[in-house]
N, C-alpha and C positions, 0 to 999 in steps of 0.2 A: 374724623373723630380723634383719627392718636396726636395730630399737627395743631388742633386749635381745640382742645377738651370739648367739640362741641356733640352730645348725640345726632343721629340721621334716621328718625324715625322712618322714613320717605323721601325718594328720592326718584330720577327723572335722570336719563341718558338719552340724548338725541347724536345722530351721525348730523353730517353738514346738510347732506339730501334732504335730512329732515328740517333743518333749518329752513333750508331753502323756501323747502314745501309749505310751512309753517307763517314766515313771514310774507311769501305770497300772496297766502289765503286772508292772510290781516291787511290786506293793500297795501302792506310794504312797510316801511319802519324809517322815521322822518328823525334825524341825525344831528347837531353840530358838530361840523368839522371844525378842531382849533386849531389847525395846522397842516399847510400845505401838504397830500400824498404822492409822491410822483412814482411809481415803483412797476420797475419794467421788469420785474421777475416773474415766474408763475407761467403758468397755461396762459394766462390774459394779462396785457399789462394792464395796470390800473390807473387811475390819477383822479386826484376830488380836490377840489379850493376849500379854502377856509369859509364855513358859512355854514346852515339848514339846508340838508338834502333827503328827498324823500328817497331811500334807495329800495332797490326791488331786492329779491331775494339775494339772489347772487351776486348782485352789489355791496350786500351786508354784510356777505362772509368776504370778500376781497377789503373791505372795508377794514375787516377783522385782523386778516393775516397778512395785511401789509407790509413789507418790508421799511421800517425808519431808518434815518441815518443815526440812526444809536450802537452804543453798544450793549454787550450782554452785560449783565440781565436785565437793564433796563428795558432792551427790546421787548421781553418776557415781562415786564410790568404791563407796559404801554398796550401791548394785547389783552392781559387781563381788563383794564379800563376800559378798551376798547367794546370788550367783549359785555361789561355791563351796560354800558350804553344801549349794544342791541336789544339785551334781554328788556332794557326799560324801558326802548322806545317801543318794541311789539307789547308790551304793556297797557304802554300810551294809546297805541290803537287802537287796540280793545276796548278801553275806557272810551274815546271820543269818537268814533267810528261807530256803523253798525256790523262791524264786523263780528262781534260776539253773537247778535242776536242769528247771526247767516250760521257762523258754526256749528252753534250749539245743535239745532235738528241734524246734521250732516255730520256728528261729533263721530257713533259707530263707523260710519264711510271711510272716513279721515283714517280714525284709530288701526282701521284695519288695512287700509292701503300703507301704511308707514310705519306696520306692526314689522315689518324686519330692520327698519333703522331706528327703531327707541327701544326702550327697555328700563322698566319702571316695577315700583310696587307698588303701584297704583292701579285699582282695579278702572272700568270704563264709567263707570258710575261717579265713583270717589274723582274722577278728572272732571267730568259735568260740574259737579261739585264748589269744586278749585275754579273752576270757570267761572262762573257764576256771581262766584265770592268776589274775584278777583276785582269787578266794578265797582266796589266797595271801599277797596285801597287805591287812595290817592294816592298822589304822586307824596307829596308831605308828608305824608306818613311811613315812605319807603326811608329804611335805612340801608345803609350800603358802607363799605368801606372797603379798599382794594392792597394786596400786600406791595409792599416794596423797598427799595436797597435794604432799608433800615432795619426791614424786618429779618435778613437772609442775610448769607456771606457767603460768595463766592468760593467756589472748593475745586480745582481740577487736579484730577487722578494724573499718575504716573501716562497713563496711556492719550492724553490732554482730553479727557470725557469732561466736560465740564458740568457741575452740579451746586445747588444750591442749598447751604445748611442753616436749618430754622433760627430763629433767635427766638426761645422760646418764651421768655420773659415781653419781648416786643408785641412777639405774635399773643401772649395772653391779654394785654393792652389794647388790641387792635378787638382780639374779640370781645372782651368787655364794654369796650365801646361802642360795638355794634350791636347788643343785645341788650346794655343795659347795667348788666350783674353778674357775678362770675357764675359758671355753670356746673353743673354735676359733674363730675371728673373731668376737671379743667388741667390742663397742661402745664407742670411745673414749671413754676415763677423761678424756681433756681437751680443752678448748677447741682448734681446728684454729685455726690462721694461713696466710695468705696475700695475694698481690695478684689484686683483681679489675681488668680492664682495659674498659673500657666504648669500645662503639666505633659510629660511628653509620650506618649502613646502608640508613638512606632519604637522602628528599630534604629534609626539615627541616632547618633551619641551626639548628644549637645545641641541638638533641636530647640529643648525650653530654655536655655541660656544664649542662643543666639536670637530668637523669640523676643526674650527679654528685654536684651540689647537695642533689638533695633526699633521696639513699638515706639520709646519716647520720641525717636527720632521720626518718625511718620507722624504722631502727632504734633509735632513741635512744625514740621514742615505744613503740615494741615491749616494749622492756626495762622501763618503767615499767609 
């Protein structure tokens, strides 16, 4: 909500277990790869060709967290995409499969055996619900959009932590696009101005003047 002005009326947490468990139960979650994966990291090494693969659970998340030969943050883009891919092709399943029609009586079983790896505000009802619905929406009609370089700027701390700081202006863009219209407390479109008063509240002599001194310089460094 504070990164893209968007509300969350409801919302859905799953662990990977859950993942797993989830695509599973869907017969699995059928992919294009655009791009060779060859990545000998991990508990398992992984590797997938360019093409449609149907992958099973834990193929999906290895799928996910791939190591590229990118760099950051791109890596961290390319998993975002990646990561909607999943979400869309267990989707797709649902839609084309009888998969939903198998869940939905086994929905309570499910909900409770994988009640400590989600965490929702979704009651088990309000989920049958979403289910239900979910055959409804096409594929055509999913909107989607995913962040990247452009939206964010690379930032690493004195200690090399590396972090990424929003373009808030881009990212209002991206969401608009994605929804349509700007939204009820949307995310300023422009740079905020004001005066910071620094003031010094121990015992140190020259605390807020040394303070003072050295912020432009951390920001000035920030901004490169």
């Amino acid at each position: 909500e504070f990164n893209l002005g968007v509300a969350v009326p409801h919302y859905a947490v799953v662990t990977a277990d859950a993942m797993i468990a989830l695509i599973d139960l869907a017969g699995g979650a059928q992919i294009y790869n655009d791009r060779p994966i060859a990545d000998p990291t991990g508990r398992d090494p992984f590797s997938l060709s360019v093409g449609w693969h149907l992958l099973n659970g834990q193929q999906a998340l290895q799928f996910v967290r791939a190591q590229l030969p990118l760099n950051e943050p791109e890596q961290t883009f390319a998993r975002m995409r990646r990561q909607q891919q999943v979400v869309l092709a267990l989707h797709e399943s649902l839609l084309t499969t009888d998969a939903l029609a198998k869940l939905l009586p086994r929905l309570p079983d499910i909900f409770a055996a994988l009640q400590d790896q989600t965490e929702t505000s979704l009651d088990i009802a309000s989920i049958g619900r979403v289910m239900t619905a979910a055959k409804d929406v096409t594929p055509e009609r999913v909107s989607r959009v995913a962040l990247d370089a452009d939206a964010t700027r690379l930032w690493r701390t004195d200690e090399t932590t590396a972090a990424l700081i929003p373009d808030r202006s881009r990212l209002a863009a991206l969401r608009d696009r994605l929804f349509g219209a700007p939204t009820t407390g949307s995310a300023p479109t422009t740079e905020e101005t004001g005066q910071v008063r620094i003031q010094n509240g121990t015992q140190r002599r020259g605390l807020a003047a040394a303070t003072r001194d050295y912020l432009p310089l951390k920001l000035a460094r920030m901004a490169r």
